[in-house]
C-alpha positions as CSV (number, residue, x, y, z in Angstrom):
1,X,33.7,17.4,-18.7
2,X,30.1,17.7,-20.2
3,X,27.4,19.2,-18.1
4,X,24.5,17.2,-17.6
5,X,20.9,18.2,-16.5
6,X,18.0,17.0,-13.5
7,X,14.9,17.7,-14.2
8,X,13.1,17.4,-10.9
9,X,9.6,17.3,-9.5
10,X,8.3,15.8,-12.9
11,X,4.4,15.0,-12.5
12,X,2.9,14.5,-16.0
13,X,3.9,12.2,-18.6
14,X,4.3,15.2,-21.5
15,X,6.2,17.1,-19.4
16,X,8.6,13.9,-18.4
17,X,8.9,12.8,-21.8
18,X,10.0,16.3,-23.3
19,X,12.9,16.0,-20.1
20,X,13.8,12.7,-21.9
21,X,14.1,13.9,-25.2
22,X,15.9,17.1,-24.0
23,X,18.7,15.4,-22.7
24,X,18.1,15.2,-19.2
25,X,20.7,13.5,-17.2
26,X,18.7,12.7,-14.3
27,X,15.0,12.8,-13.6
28,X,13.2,13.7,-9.9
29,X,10.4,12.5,-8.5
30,X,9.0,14.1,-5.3
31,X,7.8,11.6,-2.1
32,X,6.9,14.4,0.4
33,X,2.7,15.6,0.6
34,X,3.6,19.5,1.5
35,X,5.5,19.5,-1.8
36,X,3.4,20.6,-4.9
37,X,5.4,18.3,-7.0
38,X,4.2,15.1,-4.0
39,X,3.9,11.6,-5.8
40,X,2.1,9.1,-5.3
41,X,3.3,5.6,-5.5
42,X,1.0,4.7,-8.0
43,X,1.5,7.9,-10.6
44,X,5.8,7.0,-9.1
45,X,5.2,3.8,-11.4
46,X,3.6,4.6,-14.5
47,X,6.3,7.7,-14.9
48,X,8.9,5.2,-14.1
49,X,8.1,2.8,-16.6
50,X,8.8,5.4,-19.0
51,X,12.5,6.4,-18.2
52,X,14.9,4.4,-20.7
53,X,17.8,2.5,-18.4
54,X,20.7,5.5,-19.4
55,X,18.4,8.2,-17.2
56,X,18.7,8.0,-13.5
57,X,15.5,8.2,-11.7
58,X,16.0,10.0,-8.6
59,X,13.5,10.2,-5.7
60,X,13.5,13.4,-3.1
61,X,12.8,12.6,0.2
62,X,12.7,14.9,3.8
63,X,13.8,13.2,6.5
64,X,12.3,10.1,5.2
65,X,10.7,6.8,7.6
66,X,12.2,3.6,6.0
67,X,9.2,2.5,5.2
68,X,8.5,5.3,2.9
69,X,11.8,4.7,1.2
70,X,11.4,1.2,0.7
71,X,8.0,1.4,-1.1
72,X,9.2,4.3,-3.5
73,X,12.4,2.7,-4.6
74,X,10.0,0.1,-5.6
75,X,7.2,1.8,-7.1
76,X,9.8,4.5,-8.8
77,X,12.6,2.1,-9.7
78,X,14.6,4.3,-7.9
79,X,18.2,4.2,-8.9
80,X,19.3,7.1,-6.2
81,X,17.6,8.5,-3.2
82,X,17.7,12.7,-2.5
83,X,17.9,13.6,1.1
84,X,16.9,16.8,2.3
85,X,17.2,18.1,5.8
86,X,18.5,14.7,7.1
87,X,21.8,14.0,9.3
88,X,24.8,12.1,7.7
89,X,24.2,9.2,10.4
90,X,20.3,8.9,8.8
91,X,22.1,9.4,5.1
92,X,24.6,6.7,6.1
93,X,22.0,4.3,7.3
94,X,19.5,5.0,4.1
95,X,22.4,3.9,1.6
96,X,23.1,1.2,3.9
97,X,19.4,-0.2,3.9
98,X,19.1,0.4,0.6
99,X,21.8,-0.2,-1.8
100,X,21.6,2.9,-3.9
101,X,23.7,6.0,-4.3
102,X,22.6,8.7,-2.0
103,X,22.4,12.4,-2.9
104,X,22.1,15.0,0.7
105,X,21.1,18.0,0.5
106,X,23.0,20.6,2.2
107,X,21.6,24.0,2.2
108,X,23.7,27.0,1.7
109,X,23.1,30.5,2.6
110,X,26.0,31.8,3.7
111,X,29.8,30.7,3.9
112,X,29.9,29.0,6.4
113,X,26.9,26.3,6.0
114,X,29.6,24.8,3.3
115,X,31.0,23.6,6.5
116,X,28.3,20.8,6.8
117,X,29.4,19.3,3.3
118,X,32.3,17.7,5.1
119,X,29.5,15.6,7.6
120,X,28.1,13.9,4.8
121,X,31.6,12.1,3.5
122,X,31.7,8.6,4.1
123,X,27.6,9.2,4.3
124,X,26.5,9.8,1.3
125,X,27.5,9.4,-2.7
126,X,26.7,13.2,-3.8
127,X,26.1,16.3,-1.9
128,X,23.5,18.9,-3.5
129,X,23.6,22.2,-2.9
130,X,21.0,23.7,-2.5
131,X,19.3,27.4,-1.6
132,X,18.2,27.7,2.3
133,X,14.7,27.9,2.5
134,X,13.4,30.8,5.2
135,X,13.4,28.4,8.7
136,X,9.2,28.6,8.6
137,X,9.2,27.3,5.1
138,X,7.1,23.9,5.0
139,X,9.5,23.1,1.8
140,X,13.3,22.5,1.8
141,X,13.5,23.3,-1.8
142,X,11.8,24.2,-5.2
143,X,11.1,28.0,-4.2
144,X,12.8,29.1,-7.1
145,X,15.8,30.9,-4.5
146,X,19.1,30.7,-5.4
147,X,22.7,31.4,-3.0
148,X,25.9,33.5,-3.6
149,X,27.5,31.2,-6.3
150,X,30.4,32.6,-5.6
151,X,31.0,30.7,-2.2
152,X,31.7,27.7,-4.3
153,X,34.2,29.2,-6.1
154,X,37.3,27.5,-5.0
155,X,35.6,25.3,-2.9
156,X,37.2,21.9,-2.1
157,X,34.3,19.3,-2.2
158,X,34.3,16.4,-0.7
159,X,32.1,14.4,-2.3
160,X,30.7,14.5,-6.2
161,X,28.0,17.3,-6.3
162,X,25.6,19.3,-8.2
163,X,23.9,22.9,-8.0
164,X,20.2,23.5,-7.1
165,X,18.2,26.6,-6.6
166,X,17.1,29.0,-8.5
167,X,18.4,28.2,-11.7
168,X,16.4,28.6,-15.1
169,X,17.4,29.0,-18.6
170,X,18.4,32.3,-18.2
171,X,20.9,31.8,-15.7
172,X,22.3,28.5,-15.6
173,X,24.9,29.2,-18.1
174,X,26.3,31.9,-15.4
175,X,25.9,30.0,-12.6
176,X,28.3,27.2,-14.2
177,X,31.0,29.2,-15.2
178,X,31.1,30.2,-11.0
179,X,30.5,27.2,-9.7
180,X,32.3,25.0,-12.5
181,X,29.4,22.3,-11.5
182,X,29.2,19.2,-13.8
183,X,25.6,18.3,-13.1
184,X,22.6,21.0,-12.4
185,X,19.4,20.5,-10.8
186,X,16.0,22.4,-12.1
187,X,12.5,22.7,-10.7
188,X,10.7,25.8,-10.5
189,X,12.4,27.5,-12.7
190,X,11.0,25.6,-15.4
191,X,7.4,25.7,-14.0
192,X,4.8,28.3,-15.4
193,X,3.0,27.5,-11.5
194,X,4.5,25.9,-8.5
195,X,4.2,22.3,-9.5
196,X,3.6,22.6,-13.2
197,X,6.3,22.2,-15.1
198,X,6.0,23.8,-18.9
199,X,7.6,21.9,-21.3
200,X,9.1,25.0,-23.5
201,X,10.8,25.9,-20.5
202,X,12.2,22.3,-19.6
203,X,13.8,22.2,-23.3
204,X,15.0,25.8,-23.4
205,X,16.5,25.1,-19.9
206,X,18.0,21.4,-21.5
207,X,19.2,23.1,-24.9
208,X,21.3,26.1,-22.6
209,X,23.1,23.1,-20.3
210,X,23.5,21.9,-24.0
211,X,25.5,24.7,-25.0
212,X,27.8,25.0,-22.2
């Protein structure tokens, strides 16, 4: 099966249309104000309008009111919503309300916070894992840290899922062959700052996914 690509936290149109004509699977667009990467519902639809129907436009929430939801899948076009640090009943309840697939984050440090990936069956469409963020973090993600890939090796899922966290050009081809993931998630590691995603690195990180 082919590998496909997210670029997430896209801001800029350049640096969204150089995910586009890289390859990318997926695109990301961030709804959360702490986050560098933070949308707002009016940049949300003049990116939108620029994503051809075979991309997926994916928005990243934390924990997210309805209302908030509601008026991104609007102004995004939204065709799946990325949960982080929410509970499968909330998950559940979003993709009820809302109609779209439904990607949770479950983030992995150790062994045993794989456990929590069985919670989200029946909840969600996708698990992601993801790298635990220190507990006094104000972000749940796009710190560039990555997780032992090796705990997924082996691992029975039980959902569709992809691999976030840490991963850059350098390393994604690595992290694949241990994981045997099918689709990978980028953020800061194709950033030259947080929040500033360089396109060189978006299409060196597309052409290695490429390769695989």
């Amino acid at each position: 099966m082919p590998v496909t690509a997210k670029i997430c936290g896209l801001t800029t149109p350049d640096t969204l249309d150089a995910a586009l004509s890289g390859g990318a699977s997926h695109v990301g667009f961030v709804f959360f104000p702490a986050s560098p990467r933070h949308l707002t519902l009016e940049a949300a639809t003049g990116l939108a309008g620029r994503v051809p129907t075979h991309v997926q436009r994916v928005g990243v929430f934390v924990d997210p009111e309805d209302a908030l939801v509601e008026a991104a899948v609007k102004a995004g076009r939204l065709d799946a919503i990325q949960l982080h640090k929410t509970s499968p009943a909330r998950v559940a309840a979003i993709r009820a309300t809302f109609g779209r697939d439904v990607w949770a984050a479950v983030a992995v440090k150790t062994g045993a916070d794989l456990a929590q990936a069985a919670h989200y069956a029946g909840a969600a469409t996708r698990l992601l894992y993801d790298a635990k963020t220190p507990e006094t973090a104000e972000l749940p993600g796009g710190m560039g840290l990555r997780f032992d890939w090796r705990l997924l090796e082996g691992f029975r899922h039980p959902l569709p899922w992809a691999l976030s966290g840490g991963l850059d050009a350098g390393n994604v081809t690595e992290a694949v062959r241990r994981t045997s993931a099918t689709l990978v998630d980028v953020s800061s590691g194709v950033e030259s700052a947080p929040g500033v995603k360089d396109k060189g690195r978006v299409l060196a990180f597309l052409k290695a996914v490429q390769s695989l």
